[in-house]
C-alpha positions in Angstrom: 0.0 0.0 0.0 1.5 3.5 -0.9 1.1 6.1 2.0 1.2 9.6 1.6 4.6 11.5 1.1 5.4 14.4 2.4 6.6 16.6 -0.6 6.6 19.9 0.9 5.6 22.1 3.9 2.1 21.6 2.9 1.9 18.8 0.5 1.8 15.7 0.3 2.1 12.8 -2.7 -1.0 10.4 -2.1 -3.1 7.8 -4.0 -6.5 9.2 -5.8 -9.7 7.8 -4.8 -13.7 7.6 -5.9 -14.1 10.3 -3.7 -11.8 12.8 -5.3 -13.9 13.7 -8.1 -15.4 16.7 -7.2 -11.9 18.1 -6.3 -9.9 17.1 -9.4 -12.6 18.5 -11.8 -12.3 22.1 -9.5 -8.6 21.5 -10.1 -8.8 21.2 -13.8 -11.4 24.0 -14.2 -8.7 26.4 -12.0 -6.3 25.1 -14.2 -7.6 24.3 -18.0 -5.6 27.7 -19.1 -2.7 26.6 -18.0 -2.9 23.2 -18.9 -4.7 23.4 -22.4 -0.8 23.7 -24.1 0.7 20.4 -22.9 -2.5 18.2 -22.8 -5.1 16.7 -25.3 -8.0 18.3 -26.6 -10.9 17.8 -23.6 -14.6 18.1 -23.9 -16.8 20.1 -21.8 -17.6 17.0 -20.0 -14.3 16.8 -19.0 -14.2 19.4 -16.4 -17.3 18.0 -14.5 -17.3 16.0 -11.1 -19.3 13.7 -13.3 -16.3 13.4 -16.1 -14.1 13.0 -13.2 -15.9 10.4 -11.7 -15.6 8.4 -14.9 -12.2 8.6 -15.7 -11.4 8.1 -12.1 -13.2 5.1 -12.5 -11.4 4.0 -15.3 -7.8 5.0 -13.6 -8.5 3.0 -10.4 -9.4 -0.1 -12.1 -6.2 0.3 -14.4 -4.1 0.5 -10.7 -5.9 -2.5 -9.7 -5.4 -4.8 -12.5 -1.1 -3.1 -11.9 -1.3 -1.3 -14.8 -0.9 2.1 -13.7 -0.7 4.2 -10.3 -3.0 7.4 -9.9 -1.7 9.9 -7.6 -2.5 13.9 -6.4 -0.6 16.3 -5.3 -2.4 17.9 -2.3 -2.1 21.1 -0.7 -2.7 20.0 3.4 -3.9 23.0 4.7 -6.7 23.6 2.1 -7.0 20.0 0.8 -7.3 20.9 -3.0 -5.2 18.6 -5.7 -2.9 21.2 -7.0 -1.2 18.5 -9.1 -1.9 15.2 -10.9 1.5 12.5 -11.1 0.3 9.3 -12.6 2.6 5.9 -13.2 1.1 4.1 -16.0 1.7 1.8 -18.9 3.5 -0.8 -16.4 5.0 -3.5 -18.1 6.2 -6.7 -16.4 8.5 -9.5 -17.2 11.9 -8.5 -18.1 11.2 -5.0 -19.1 10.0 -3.8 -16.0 9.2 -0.2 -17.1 6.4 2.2 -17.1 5.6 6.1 -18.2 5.4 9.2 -15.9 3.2 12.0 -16.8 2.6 15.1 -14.3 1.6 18.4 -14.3 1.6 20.8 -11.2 -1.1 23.6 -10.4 -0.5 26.9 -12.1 -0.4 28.7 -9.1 2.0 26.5 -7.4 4.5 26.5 -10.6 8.5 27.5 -9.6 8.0 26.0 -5.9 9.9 22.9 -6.6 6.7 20.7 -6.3 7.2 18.9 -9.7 11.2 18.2 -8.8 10.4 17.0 -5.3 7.0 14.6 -6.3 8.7 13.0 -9.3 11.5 12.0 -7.3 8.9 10.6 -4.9 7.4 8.6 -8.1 10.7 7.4 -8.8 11.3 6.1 -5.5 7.5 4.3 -5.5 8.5 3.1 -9.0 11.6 1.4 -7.7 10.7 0.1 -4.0 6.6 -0.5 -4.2 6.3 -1.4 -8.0 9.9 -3.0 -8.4 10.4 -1.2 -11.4 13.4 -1.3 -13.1 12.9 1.8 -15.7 10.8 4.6 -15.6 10.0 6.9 -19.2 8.8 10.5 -19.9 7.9 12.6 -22.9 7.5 16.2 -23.3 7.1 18.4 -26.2 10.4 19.9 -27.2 9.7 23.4 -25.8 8.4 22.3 -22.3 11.7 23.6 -20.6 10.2 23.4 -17.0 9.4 19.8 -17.3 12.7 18.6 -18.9 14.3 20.7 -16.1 12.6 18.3 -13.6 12.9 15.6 -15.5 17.2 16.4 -15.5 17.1 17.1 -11.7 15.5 13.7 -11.2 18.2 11.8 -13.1 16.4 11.3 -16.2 18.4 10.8 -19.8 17.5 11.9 -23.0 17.3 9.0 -24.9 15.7 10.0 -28.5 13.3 12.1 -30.5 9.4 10.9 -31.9 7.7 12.7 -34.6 4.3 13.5 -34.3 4.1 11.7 -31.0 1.0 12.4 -29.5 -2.0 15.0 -30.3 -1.8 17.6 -28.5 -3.8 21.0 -28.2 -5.5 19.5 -31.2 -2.9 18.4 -33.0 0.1 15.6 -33.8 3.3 17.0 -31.7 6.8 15.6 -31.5 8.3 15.1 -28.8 11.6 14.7 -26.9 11.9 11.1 -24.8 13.7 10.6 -21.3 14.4 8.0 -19.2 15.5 7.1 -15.7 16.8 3.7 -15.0 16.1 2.7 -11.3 18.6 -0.6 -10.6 22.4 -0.1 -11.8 
């Protein structure tokens, strides 16, 4: 079982749950802005406790079937998600290797948040989920997030065209990785 992590003064790393819908959707509405450059296209729907609900559905019974691990980033004093870290695509046998994908609220950006909770994912990664390799993506001018992605160890280790579609369209996209067992 994964317990919550300290990250910072006031927040901590923790697993989602069915009761977090209404505060992820508030989070993504406070956020869409901000987030709407780095992410796919999202309906309407989306941004409801409803849509929430759904794909929190769909992301718990992913975590229990050990595909993927969904976890927020929680401010303690106020209790809203100001961040959304999720381990998925794990793949056993002798790969032992999944993605990272993150993203940090807007108005918590530059306070070392990102840095602290991937290093946190990386440590889950290698001592819960036995992990031996961890991979993450970001479009070539995401700065911020290769930054965190260098302070956490992380490797460049190529280039993929037209990746994956976002803000509406087909984006390449530089590819890291951070091996966990020497």
């Amino acid at each position: 079982m994964i317990r919550p992590v300290p990250i910072a003064d006031d927040a901590v790393l923790r697993l989602l749950d069915a009761g977090d819908a209404a505060a992820l959707a508030a989070a993504y509405v406070r956020n869409r802005e901000h987030l709407t450059p780095w992410e796919p296209v999202r309906d309407d729907a989306f941004f409801t406790e409803e849509g929430q609900a759904a794909d929190l559905d769909a992301q718990l019974a992913s975590a229990v079937a050990g595909a993927s691990l969904p976890l927020a980033l929680e401010e303690r004093s106020t209790g809203r998600i100001i961040g959304r870290f999720t381990i998925s695509g794990i793949i056993r046998g002798p790969f032992q290797s999944a993605h990272v994908g993150y993203w940090v609220d807007g108005a918590s950006n530059g306070r070392g948040l990102a840095t602290s909770a991937v290093r946190e994912v990386l440590r889950i990664s290698r001592d819960e989920l036995g992990l031996h390799r961890v991979q993450a993506v970001t479009l070539p001018h995401n700065a911020a997030s290769q930054r965190v992605l260098e302070r956490n160890g992380f490797e460049r280790i190529g280039f993929a065209p037209r990746y994956l579609q976002i803000a509406g369209r087909w984006q390449d996209h530089d590819l890291f990785q951070a091996i966990l067992h020497d």
